[in-house]
N, C-alpha and C positions, 0 to 999 in steps of 0.2 A: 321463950327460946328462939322462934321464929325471927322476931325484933334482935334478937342480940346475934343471930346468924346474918342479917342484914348489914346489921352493923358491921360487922367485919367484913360484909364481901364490899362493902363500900371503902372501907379500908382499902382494903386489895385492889381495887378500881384506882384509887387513888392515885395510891402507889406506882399501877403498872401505866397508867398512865403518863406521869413522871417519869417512870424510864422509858417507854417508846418516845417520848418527845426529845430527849437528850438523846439518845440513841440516832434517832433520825438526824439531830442536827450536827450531828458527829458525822455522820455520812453523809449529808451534803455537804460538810466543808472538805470531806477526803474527795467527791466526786467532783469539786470547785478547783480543789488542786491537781486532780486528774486529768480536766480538763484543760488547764492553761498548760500542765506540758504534753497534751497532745496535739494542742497549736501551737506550739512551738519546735514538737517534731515532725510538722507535717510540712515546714518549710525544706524544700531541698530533696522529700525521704523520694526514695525506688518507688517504683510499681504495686507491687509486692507489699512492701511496708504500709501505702497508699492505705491499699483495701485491710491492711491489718487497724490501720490507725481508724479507719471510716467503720469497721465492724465495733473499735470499742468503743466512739461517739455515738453510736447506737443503741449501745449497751446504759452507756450514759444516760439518755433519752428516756429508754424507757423505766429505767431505775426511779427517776425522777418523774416520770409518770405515778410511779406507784408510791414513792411516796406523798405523792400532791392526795390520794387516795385516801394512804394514810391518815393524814393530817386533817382532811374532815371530819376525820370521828374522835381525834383528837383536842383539849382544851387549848386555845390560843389567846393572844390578847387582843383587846379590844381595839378598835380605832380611834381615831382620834374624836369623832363624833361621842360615839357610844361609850368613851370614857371619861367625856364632859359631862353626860344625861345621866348614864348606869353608872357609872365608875368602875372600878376592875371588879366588872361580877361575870363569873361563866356562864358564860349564855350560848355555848357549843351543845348541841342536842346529839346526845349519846347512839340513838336508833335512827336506821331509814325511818320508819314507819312514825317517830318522834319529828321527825322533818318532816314529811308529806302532811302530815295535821296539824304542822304551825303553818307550812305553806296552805293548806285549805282554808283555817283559822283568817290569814291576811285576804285569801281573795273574798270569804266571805263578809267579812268585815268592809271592803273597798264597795262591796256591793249594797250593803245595808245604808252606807255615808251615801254612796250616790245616789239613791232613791230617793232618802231623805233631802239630801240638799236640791234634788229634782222637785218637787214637791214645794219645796221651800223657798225656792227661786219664783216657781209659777207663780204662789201665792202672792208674794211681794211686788213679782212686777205686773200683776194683774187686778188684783184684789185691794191691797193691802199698801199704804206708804207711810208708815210709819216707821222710824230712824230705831224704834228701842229692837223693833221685829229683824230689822236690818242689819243692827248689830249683832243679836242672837247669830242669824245668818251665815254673819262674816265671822264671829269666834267658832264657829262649827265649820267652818272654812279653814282656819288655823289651826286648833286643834285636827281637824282630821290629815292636812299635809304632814304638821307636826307627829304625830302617829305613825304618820307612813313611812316617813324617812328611818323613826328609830327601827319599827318592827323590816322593813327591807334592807338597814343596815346589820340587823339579827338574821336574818335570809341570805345575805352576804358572806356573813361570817360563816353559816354551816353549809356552803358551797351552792348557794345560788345564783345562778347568770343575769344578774339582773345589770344591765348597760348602767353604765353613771352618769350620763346623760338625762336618764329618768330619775334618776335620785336625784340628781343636781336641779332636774326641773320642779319637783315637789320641794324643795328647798325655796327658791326662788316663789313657789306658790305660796308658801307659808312666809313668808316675809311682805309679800304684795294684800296676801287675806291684813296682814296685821296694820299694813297701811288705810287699807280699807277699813276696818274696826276702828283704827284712831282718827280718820279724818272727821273733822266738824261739820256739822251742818250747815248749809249753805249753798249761795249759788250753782257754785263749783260741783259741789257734790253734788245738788240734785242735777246736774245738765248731761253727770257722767254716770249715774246711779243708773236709769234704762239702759243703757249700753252695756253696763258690768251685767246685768242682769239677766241682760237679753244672751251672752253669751257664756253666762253661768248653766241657764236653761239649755241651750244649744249645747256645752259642753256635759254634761251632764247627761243629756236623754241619749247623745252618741257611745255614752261607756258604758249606758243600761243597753241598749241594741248591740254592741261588742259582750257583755256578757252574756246577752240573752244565743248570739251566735256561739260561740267558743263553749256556752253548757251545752245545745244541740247538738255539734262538732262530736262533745267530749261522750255523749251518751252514743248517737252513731258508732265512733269508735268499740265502744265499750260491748254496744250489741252484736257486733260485726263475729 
């Protein structure tokens, strides 16, 4: 009974879902029409009219705040990315608290790959030079950008600030790891191999000391 009470409120999710999103875009195309002819009466108008016309672009404004609101907890389509990878599957996260534990979820994840590839940098350019060790290496260099990009484009979609700039650089990583993974042995590669290495190491132990700061930060806070 429980189970089939479920069932139907998920129904009903569905559903009401469905109609706030038509709903909403029904009222942004009347507040899109609203707005073009309030630029166009604002050429010319009185004083008077002025502050009349600047109170409802205000109105405007904040309308449009709240539904930007709305529409995070609403289902949306995917990017152009995330519907190459997922395909159209809903990956909008229904609760705050649903967001805050995929967003914990990614940071701890970021943190566990960089220790590991900390670790696995020293060894190789210390220890270790052998090409198969290398490659492991470098496909845990692609896979973990690869990763980053899809789960920050899922952080994106349920209203996360994340700059695209930082996505577009983990893009650009995952593409350079895979250059690295294919290239052959040889001259070439070993003359650039300490270099990569050396600033794998370097990059690496700087985002374990940035986490190691920003959880001190976050517990300060917390005790405060």
């Amino acid at each position: 009974e429980t189970h089939k009470k479920y069932l139907q409120k998920l129904d009903e999710i569905s559903k009401l879902q469905s109609s706030c999103s038509s709903f909403i875009a029904r009222q942004r195309k009347r507040l899109k029409e609203m707005s073009s002819q309030v630029n166009k009466c604002t050429k010319g108008s009185s004083a008077d009219d002025a502050k009349t016309l600047g109170n409802i672009k205000e109105k405007v404004k904040t309308q449009e705040h709240a539904f930007s609101e709305m529409d995070a907890f609403l289902p949306k389509k995917n990017g152009l990315y995330l519907s190459l990878v997922l395909g159209n599957v809903n990956v909008t996260l229904l609760s705050k608290q649903s967001k805050f534990a995929y967003k914990d979820e990614y940071e701890k994840f970021k943190l566990c790959l960089t220790v590991i590839l900390l670790l696995l940098s020293f060894v190789c350019l210390f220890f270790v030079s052998y090409r198969f060790l290398d490659a492991i290496f470098n496909f845990l260099l692609v896979w973990f950008y690869g990763t980053l990009t899809i789960r920050e484009s899922v952080l994106i979609t349920n209203g996360s600030r994340i700059k695209g700039w930082w996505v577009f650089h983990h893009y650009i990583s995952a593409f350079l790891s895979g250059v690295m993974l294919t290239w052959p042995d040889g001259i070439l590669y070993q003359a650039f191999r300490g270099q990569f290495l050396a600033y794998s190491l370097y990059q690496n132990f700087v985002q374990c000391l940035q986490y190691y700061y920003q959880s001190g930060c976050l517990y300060r806070l917390r005790t405060l």
